[in-house]
ROTIRO-78777 format. One record per residue (C-alpha): x, y, z; residue in three letters. Coordinates in steps of 0.02 Angstrom, whole numbers, plus 50000, padded with zeros to 5 digits. Each point is the difference from the previous one (the first is absolute). Layout:
<pts>
X	Y	Z	ALA
...
</pts>
This chain:
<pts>
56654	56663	58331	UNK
50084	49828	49975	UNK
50097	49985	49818	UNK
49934	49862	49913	UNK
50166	49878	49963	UNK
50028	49989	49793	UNK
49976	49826	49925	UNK
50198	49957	49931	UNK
49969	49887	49846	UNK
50128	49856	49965	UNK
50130	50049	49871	UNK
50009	49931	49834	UNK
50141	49970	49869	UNK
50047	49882	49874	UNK
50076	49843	50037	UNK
50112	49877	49904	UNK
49881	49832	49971	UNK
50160	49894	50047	UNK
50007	50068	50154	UNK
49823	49958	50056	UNK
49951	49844	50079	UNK
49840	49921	50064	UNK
49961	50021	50188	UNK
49936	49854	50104	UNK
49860	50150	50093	UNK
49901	49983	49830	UNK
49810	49974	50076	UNK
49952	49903	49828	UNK
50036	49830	49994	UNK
49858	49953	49887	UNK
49992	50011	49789	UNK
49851	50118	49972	UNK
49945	50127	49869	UNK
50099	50021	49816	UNK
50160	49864	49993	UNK
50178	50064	50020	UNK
50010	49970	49800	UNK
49851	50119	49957	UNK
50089	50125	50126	UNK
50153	49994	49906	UNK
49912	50035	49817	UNK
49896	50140	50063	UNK
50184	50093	50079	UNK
50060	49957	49844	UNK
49851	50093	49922	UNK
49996	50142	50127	UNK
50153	49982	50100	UNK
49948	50008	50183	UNK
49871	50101	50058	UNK
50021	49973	50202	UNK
50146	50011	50087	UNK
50077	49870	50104	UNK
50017	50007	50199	UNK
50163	49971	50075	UNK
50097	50011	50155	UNK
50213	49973	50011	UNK
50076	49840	50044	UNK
50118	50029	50136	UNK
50135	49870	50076	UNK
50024	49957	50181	UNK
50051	50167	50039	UNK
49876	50105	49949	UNK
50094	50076	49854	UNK
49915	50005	49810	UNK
50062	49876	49888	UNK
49944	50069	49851	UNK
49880	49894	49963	UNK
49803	50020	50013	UNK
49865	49856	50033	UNK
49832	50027	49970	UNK
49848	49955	50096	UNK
49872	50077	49892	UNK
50015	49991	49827	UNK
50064	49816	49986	UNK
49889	49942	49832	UNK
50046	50184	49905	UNK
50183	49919	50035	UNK
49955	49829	49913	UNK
49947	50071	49866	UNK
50151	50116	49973	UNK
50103	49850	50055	UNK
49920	49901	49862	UNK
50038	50153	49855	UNK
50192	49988	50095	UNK
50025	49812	49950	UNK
49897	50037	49809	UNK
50123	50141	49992	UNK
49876	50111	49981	UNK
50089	50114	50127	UNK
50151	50044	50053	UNK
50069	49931	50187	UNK
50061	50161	50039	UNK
49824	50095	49938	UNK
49928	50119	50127	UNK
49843	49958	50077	UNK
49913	50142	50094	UNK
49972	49939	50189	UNK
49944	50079	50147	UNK
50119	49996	50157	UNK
49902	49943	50184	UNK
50130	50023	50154	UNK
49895	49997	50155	UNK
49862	49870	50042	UNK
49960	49817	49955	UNK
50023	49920	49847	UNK
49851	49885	50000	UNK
49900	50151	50037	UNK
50052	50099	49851	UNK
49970	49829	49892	UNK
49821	49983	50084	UNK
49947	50193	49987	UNK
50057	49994	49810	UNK
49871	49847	49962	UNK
49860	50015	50134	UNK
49988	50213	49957	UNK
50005	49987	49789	UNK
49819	50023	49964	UNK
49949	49912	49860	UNK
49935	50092	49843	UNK
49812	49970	49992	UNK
49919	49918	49860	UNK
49908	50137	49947	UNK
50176	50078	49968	UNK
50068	49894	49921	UNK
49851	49970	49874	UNK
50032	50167	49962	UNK
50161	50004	50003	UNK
50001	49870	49832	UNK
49881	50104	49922	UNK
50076	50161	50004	UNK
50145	49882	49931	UNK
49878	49958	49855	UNK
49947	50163	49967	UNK
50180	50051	49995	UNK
50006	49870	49834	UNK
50071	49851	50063	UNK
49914	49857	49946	UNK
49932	49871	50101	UNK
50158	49887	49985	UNK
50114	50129	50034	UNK
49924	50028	50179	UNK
50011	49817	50022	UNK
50182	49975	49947	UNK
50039	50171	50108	UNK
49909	49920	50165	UNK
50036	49859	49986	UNK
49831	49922	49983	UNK
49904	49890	49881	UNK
49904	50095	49857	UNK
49835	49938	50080	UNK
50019	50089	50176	UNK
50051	50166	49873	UNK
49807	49967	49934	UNK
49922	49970	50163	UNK
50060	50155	50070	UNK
49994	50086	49870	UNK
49816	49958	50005	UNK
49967	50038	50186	UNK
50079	50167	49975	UNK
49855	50015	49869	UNK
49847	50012	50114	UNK
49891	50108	50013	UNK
50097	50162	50103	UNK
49858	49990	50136	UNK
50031	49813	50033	UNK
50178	50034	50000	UNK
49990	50139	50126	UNK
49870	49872	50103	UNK
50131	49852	50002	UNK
50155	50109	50058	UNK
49892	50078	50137	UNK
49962	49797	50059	UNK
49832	50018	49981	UNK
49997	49841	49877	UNK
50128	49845	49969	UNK
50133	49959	49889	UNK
49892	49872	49930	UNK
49851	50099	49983	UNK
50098	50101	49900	UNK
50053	49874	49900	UNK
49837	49959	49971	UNK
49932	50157	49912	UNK
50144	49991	49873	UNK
49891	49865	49908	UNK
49903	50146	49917	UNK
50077	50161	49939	UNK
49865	50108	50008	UNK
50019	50136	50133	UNK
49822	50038	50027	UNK
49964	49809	50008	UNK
50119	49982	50114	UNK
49947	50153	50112	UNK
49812	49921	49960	UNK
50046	49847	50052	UNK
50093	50054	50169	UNK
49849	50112	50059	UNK
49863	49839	49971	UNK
50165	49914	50127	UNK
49949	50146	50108	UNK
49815	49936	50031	UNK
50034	49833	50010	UNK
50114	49883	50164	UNK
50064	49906	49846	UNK
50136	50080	49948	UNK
50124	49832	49937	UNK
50117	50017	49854	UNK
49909	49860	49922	UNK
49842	50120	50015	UNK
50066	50141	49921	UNK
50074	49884	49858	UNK
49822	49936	49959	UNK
49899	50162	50026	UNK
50140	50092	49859	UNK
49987	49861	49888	UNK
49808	49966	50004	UNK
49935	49971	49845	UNK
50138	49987	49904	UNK
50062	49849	49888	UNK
50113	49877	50062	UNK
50143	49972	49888	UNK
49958	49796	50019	UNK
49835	50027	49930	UNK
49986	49950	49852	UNK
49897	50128	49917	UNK
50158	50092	50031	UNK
50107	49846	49938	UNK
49899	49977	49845	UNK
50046	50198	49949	UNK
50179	50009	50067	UNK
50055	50161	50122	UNK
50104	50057	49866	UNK
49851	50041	49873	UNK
49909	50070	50155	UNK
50113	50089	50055	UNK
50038	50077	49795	UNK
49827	50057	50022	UNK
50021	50122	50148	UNK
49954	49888	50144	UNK
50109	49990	50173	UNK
50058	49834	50110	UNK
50001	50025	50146	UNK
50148	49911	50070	UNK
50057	49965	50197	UNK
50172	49986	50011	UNK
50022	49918	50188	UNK
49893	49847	49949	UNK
49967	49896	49866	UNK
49871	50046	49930	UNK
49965	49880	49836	UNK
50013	50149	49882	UNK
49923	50112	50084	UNK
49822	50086	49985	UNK
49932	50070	49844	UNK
49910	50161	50049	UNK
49894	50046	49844	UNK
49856	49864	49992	UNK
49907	50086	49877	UNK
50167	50002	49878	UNK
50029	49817	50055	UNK
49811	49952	49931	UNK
50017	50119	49847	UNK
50155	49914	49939	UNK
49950	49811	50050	UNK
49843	50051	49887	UNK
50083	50060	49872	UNK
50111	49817	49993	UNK
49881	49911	50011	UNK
49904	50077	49851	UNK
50123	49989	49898	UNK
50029	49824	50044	UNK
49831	49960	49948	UNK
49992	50093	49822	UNK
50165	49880	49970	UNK
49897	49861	50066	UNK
49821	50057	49909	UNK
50142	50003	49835	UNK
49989	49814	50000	UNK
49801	49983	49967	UNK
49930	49988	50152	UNK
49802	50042	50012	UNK
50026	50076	50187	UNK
50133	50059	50113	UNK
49971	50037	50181	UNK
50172	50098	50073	UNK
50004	50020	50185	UNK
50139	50006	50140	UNK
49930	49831	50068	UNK
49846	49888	49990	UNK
49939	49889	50115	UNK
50033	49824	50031	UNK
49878	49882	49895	UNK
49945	50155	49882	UNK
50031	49861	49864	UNK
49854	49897	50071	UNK
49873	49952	49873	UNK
50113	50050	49838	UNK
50049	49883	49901	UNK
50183	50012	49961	UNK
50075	49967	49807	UNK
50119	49874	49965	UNK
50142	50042	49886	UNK
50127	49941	49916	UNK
50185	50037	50077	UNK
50110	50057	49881	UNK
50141	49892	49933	UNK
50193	50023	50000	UNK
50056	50033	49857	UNK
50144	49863	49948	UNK
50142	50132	50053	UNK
49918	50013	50180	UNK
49994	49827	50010	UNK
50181	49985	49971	UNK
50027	50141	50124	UNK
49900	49927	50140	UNK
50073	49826	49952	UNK
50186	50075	50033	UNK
49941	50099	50144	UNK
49942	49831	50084	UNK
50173	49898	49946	UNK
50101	50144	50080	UNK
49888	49980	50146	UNK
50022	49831	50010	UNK
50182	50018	49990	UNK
50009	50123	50116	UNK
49914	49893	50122	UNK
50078	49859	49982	UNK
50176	50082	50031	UNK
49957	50072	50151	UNK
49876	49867	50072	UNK
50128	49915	50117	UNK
50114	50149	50052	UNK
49940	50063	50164	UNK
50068	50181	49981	UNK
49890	50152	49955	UNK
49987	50023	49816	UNK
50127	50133	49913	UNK
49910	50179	49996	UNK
50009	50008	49814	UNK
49939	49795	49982	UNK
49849	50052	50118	UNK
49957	50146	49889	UNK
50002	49875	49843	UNK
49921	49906	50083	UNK
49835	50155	50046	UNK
50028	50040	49797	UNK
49974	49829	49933	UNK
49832	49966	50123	UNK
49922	50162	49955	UNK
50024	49971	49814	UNK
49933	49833	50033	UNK
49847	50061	50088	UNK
49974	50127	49845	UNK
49953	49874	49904	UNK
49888	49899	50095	UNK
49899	50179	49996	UNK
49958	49991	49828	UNK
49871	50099	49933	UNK
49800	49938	49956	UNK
49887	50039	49851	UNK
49840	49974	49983	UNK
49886	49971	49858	UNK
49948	50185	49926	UNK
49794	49927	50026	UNK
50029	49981	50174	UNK
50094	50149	50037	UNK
49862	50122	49913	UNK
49891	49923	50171	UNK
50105	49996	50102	UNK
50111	50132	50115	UNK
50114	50032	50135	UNK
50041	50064	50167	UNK
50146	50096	50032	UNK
50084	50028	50158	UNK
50165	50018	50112	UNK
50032	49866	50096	UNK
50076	49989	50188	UNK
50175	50047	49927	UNK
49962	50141	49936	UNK
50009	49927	49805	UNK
49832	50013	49854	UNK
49908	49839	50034	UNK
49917	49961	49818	UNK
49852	49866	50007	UNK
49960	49967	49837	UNK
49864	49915	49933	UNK
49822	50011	50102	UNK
49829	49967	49921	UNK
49858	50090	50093	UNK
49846	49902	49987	UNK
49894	50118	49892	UNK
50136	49994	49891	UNK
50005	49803	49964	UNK
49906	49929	49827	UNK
49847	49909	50023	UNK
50025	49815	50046	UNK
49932	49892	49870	UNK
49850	49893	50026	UNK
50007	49837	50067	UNK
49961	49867	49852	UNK
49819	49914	50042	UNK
50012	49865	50088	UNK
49917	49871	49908	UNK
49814	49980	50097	UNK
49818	50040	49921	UNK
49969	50168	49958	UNK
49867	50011	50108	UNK
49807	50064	49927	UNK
50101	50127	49893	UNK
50126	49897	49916	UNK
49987	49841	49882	UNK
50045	49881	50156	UNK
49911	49884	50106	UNK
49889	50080	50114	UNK
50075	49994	50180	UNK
49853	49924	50060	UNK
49959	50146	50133	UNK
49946	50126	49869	UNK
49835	50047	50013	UNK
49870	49987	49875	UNK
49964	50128	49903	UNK
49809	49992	50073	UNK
50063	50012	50162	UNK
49981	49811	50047	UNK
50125	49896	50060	UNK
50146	49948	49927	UNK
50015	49821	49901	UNK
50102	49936	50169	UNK
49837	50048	50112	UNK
49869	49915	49888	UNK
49954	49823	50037	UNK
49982	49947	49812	UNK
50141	50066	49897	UNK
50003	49980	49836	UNK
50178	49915	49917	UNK
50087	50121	49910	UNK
50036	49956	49814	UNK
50178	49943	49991	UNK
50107	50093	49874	UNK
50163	49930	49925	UNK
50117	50145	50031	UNK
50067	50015	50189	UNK
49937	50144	50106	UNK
50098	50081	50136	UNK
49956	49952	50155	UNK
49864	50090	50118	UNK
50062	50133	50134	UNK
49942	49879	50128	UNK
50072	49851	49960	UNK
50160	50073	49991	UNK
49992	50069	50165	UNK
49972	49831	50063	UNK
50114	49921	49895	UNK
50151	50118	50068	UNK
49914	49989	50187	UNK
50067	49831	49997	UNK
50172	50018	49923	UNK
50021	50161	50138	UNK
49977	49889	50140	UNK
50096	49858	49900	UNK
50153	50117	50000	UNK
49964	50045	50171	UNK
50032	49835	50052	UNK
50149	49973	49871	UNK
50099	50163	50052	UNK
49974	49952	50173	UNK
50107	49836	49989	UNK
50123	50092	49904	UNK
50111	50113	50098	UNK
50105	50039	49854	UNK
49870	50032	49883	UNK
49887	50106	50117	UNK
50196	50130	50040	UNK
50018	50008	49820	UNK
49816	50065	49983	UNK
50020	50122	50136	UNK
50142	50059	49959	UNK
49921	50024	49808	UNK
49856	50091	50076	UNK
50097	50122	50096	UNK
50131	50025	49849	UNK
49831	50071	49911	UNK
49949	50098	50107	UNK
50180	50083	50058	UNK
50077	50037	49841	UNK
49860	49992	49873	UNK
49863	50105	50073	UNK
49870	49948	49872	UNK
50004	49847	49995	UNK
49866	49860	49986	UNK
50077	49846	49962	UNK
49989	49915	50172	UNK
49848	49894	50094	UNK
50069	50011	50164	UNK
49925	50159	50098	UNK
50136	50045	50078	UNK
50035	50176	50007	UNK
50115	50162	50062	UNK
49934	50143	50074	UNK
50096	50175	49999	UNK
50030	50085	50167	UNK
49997	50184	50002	UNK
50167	50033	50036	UNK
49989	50191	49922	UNK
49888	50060	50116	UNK
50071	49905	50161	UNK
50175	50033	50004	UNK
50064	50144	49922	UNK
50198	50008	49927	UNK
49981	49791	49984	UNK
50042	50003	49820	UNK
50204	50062	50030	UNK
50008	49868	50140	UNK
50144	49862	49984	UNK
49869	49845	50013	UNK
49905	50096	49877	UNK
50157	50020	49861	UNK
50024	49810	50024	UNK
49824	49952	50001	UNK
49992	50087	49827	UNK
50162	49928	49953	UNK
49941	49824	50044	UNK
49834	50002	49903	UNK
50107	50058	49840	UNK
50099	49875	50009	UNK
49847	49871	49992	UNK
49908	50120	49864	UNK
50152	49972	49889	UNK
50008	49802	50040	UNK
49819	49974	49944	UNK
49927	50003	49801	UNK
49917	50149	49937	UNK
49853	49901	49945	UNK
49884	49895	50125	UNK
49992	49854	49893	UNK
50175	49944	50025	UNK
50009	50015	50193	UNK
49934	49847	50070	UNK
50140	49910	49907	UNK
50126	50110	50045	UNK
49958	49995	50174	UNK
50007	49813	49976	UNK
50157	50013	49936	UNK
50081	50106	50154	UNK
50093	49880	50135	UNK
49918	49958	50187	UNK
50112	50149	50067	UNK
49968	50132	49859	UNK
49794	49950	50011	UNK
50016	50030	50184	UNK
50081	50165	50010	UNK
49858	50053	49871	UNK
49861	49931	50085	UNK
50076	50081	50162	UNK
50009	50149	49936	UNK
49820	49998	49907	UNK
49913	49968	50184	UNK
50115	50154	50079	UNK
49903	50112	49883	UNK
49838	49955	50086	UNK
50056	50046	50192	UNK
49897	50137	50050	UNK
50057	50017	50200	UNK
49950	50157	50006	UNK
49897	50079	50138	UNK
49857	50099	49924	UNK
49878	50092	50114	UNK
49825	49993	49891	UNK
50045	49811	49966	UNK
50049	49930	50183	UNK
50055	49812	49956	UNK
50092	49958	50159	UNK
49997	49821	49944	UNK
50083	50033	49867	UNK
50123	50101	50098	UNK
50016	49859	50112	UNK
50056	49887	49838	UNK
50145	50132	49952	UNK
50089	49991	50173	UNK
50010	49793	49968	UNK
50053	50035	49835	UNK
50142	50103	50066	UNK
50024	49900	50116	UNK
50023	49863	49855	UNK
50128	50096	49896	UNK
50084	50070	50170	UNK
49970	50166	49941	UNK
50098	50132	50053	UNK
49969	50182	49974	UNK
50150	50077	50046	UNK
50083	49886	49865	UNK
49890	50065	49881	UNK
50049	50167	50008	UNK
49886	50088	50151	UNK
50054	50120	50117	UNK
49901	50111	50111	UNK
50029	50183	49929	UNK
49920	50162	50056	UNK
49904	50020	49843	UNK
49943	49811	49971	UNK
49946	49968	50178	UNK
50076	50090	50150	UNK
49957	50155	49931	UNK
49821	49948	49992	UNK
49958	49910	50160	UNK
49976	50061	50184	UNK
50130	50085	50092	UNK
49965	49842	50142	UNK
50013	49880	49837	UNK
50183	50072	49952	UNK
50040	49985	50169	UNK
49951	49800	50043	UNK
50106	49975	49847	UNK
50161	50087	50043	UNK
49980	49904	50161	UNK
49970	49861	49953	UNK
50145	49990	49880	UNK
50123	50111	50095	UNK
49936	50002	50187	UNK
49899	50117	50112	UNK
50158	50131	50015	UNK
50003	50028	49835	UNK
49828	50035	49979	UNK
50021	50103	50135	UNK
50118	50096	49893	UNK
49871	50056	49867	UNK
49843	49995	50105	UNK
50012	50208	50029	UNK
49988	50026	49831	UNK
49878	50067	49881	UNK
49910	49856	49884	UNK
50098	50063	49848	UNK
50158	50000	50083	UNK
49985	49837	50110	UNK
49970	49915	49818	UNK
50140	50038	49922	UNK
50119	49974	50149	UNK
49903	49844	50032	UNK
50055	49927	49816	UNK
50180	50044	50048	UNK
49991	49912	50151	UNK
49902	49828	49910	UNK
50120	50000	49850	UNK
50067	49828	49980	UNK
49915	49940	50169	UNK
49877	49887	49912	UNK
49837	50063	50059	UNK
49852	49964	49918	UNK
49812	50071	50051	UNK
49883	49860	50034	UNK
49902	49994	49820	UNK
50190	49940	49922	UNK
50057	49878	50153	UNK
49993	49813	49951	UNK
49915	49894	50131	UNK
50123	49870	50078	UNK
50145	50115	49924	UNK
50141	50023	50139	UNK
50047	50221	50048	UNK
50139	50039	49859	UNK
50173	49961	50102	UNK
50046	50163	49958	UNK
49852	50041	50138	UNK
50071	49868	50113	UNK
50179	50049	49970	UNK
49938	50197	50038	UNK
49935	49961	50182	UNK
50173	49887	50047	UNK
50108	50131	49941	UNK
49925	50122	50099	UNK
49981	49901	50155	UNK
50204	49977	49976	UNK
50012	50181	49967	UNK
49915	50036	50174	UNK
50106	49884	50087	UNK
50166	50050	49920	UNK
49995	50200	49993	UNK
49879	50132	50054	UNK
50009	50075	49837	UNK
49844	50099	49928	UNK
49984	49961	49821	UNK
49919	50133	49867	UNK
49851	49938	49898	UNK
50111	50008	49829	UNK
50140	49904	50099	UNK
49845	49877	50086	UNK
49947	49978	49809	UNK
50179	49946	49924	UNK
50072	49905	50170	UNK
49828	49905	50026	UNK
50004	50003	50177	UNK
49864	50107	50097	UNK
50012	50189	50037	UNK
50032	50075	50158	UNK
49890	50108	50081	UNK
50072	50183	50032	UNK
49936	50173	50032	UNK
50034	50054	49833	UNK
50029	49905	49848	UNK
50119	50064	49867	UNK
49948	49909	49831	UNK
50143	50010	49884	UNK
49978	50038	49835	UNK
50160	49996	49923	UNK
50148	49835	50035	UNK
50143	50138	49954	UNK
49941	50112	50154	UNK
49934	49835	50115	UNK
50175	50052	50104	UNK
49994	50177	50074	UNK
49852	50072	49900	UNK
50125	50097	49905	UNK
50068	49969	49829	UNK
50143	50141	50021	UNK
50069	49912	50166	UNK
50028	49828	49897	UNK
49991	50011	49812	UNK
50183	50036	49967	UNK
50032	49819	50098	UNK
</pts>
């Protein structure tokens, strides 16, 4: 039986630093990992944990020279190099070192860093929270590893999943980022819930998990969630979800019902503080819908004065402005921090008192009410001062105008009465008998008036006709009438506006930009006009060409209706909106319109979502998406339109040029192919604006901090 030879080990002993040197056999040549200086404060902390590798410097003749070089081991001897010269250690300070005679030095240096396995994630994820369970707070593990606070959280938070997962990820049956992904919800049996649906299904994307653990929840952007604040929701028990490897805007509110409770519960008491004032009605909601005002007739108040000691506060405010303004108008430098912030003070207070309050007479307020709201921002959107129609007094009657009476009334016959036997009236018989003058003047037959005016209609026909100026002015009165006093009947031209049902077309309308300034607009003009209908025709006489102009423009916008209806097909009509675009060179994306899952991709075709990826991106990136369910396709297809400019037929502007961004898109990406065979993501496609690259298998990235690597441990100290 052949002995098996024993393994010797290499000795070991400690070794004056000063008598170690750096060998020239040291494999690593480049900077990698933790930085000589992080090194140094973590042997300060623990003193060194690993021995160094070392073999004896000899001279020419073979013989020891005392000294040791050391081919493995070279950055543990920068950093105790670097505590030498901070005389944070003695020269002379052993350092424990393990003494190689026989082989090659490069080899020992390339075993030592090609055989160190490195710890797995899973290890060290619970590594930090064994740490934290040991009471160290979440800064102290930071400060000990050497790591921002943030990566402490994030693993911290893997570590947290649900065991099962856990045991599932360090057996490699799912990713890094997969994992990542079920951290957005810290419910265990979700999670496990969640990961058996992945089971049934080929989708199995971190963006996909994301979505199907936060379904149904709030977003932290919305602004029913806005309008309440997280802090009161959360004070009344209910959980945020939060994802900590992506920003997520806040994060997800995950108790609906508790969100709609306590946006109730605001609003009604902002209503009772609002009902305080007088108001007949109040009707609270979380939104209404664009043109719910149509047909009410709005109150005009009075604005509330400054007092004489806001006046001479606003009056300093705006010399301190002016001042300001002045000093710094020529000096090409950024403004001073604390000047800018003056600067922010002074224009808010400013602002504060252009928003000055509005009462109303208490007669008008006992019939009238209000609607109260939260706007896009999340604030209470007050609209004060609506009068429903059944609620308006009676108008008064119209004095007689001064004709007969007719058979009932002391007038003149109208000559077409007939007789009381049923004959003819005086007009039809041939002999007709004179009537008996009388010396007091009768008003004038029905008739005869209507003839009378018949003339003097056509007569101003004629008139207004040769009088451009005359006939804008009249217009323009007409349409004041009937946009901003809804009851109006002090006009003879029939010229009228007709309301579009916008509420029941396009839902969410109302917390649109266009629709803000819209409102915003036709305020403005409300508080340039008189209360009373009397005075406007001379104040509208009154207004300059420019000022009469914007008015009138804005009057006629009221009346577009360009909408496509399908019980009232007009395509006529239809036909007249694309030249008007074309007229104002319309553009939609300007306006504020971008294709999103849940405003258009989201409900089209899966072919539809398709022809408009490639037709803003190109055929490979549809390619990219076109395996995927409808559901998912959508929502990767908004990532990769974002910013491109794409519009869907219904919103293009005939004659109107592709957005360059489109044009810029394809040229980029025909450089890209030319230049590098590089194979873009969809999330990288999306922010570069160049074309995706078809692959096998597409990794979309979720997160920019793990876009490198997939792995937030590898980097996140950097």
């Amino acid at each position: 039986m052949t002995q098996v030879q024993k393994i010797v080990l290499s000795s070991s002993r400690d070794i004056p630093f000063n008598k170690l040197l750096l060998s020239q056999s040291n494999v690593r040549r480049i900077k990698a990992g933790v930085s000589i200086e992080e090194l140094a404060e973590d042997i300060a902390r623990r003193t060194l944990l690993q021995s160094i590798v070392v073999r004896p410097v000899v001279d020419a003749d073979g013989v020891e020279t005392g000294m040791y070089e050391i081919p493995a081991g070279g950055r543990r001897f920068r950093a105790l190099e670097l505590l030498v010269k901070q005389r944070r250690l003695a020269k002379t300070a052993p350092v424990p070192c393990v003494i190689r005679e026989g082989g090659i030095a490069e080899e020992d240096s390339l075993a030592e860093n090609v055989q160190r396995a490195p710890l797995h994630p899973l290890d060290q994820f619970r590594a930090f929270l064994a740490l934290r369970e040991r009471g160290q707070s979440e800064e102290e593990i930071a400060a000990s590893q050497f790591v921002p606070v943030a990566v402490v959280k994030q693993r911290l938070r893997l570590a947290s999943v649900s065991p099962k997962l856990l045991d599932v990820y360090a057996e490699d049956g799912m990713t890094l980022d997969q994992l990542m992904a079920f951290t957005v919800n810290a419910d265990h049996a979700r999670q496990e819930q969640v990961f058996e649906r992945l089971a049934q299904s080929y989708e199995k994307q971190p963006y996909a998990i994301r979505r199907m653990l936060t379904e149904g929840a709030v977003r932290a952007v919305d602004k029913r969630a806005q309008f309440i604040g997280l802090d009161a929701y959360e004070e009344a028990g209910g959980t945020v979800l939060h994802d900590l490897f992506e920003a997520d805007q806040g994060g997800w509110l995950q108790d609906v019902g508790l969100v709609d409770m306590l946006v109730a519960e605001k609003l009604r008491e902002a209503a009772d503080t609002v009902r305080a004032e007088g108001w007949k009605w109040i009707d609270a909601a979380p939104d209404f819908a664009y043109g719910h005002t149509f047909g009410l007739r709005q109150l005009r108040g009075d604005t509330v004065p400054l007092t004489p000691e806001e006046e001479a506060t606003r009056d300093a405010l705006q010399a301190e402005l002016a001042d300001i303004e002045a000093k710094y108008a020529e000096s090409d430098e950024d403004l001073p921090e604390d000047v800018d912030q003056r600067l922010s003070e002074i224009e808010t207070a400013l602002a504060a008192f252009d928003d000055r309050p509005v009462v109303y007479e208490a007669s008008e307020v006992e019939r009238a009410g209000a609607f109260v709201s939260i706007d896009r921002d999340g604030a209470l959107r007050v609209e004060r001062g609506y009068v429903r129609p059944e609620d308006e007094l009676p108008l008064p009657a119209d004095p007689e105008p001064e004709t007969g009476a007719g058979p009932d009334g002391d007038g003149e016959d109208d000559g077409d009465a007939t007789a009381a036997d049923g004959s003819a009236g005086a007009d039809d018989r041939i002999e007709t008998a004179e009537p008996e003058e009388e010396d007091d003047i009768k008003p004038l037959p029905d008739r005869l008036m209507t003839e009378l005016t018949a003339h003097r209609t056509l007569a101003l026909r004629h008139a207004l006709g040769g009088r451009p100026d005359v006939a804008f002015l009249a217009a323009l009165h007409a349409l004041c009438l009937k946009a901003f006093y809804p009851y109006a009947l002090d006009t003879c031209l029939e010229i009228d506006i007709k309301s579009v049902g916008f509420h029941s077309q396009a839902p969410g309308l109302n917390d649109s930009r266009i629709a803000t300034e819209m409102a915003k607009r036709h305020q403005a003009w409300r508080n340039a006009l008189p209360k009373e209908t009397s005075d406007l025709w001379d104040v509208l006489a009154a207004f300059d060409t420019n000022s009469r102009q914007a008015l009138f423009a804005h009057c006629v916008s009221l009346s577009v209706n360009a909408m496509f209806e399908a019980y009232n097909r007009k395509p006529r009509a239809l036909a007249h909106a694309d030249r008007l675009a074309q007229a104002v060179d319309l553009d939609m994306v300007a306006a504020g319109w971008t294709p999103t899952a849940a405003g258009y991709l989201g409900r089209v075709t899966k072919a539809r979502i398709l022809g408009a990826v490639r037709e803003a991106k190109g055929e490979r990136a549809a390619q990219l998406i076109d395996h995927l369910k409808k559901v998912e396709m959508a929502e990767k297809a908004e990532i990769l339109l974002e910013g491109s400019g794409w519009l869907p037929e219904p919103l293009r502007t005939p004659g109107r040029a592709l957005p360059p961004v489109v044009e810029a898109i394809k040229a980029e990406w025909v450089r890209i192919e030319r230049e590098a065979n590089t194979e873009p993501t969809v999330e990288e496609t999306a922010a570069d604006g160049g074309e995706p690259a078809m692959g096998d298998e597409v990794d979309f990235v979720e997160d920019d901090d793990v876009a490198e690597g997939h792995a937030p441990y590898a980097h996140a100290a950097e």
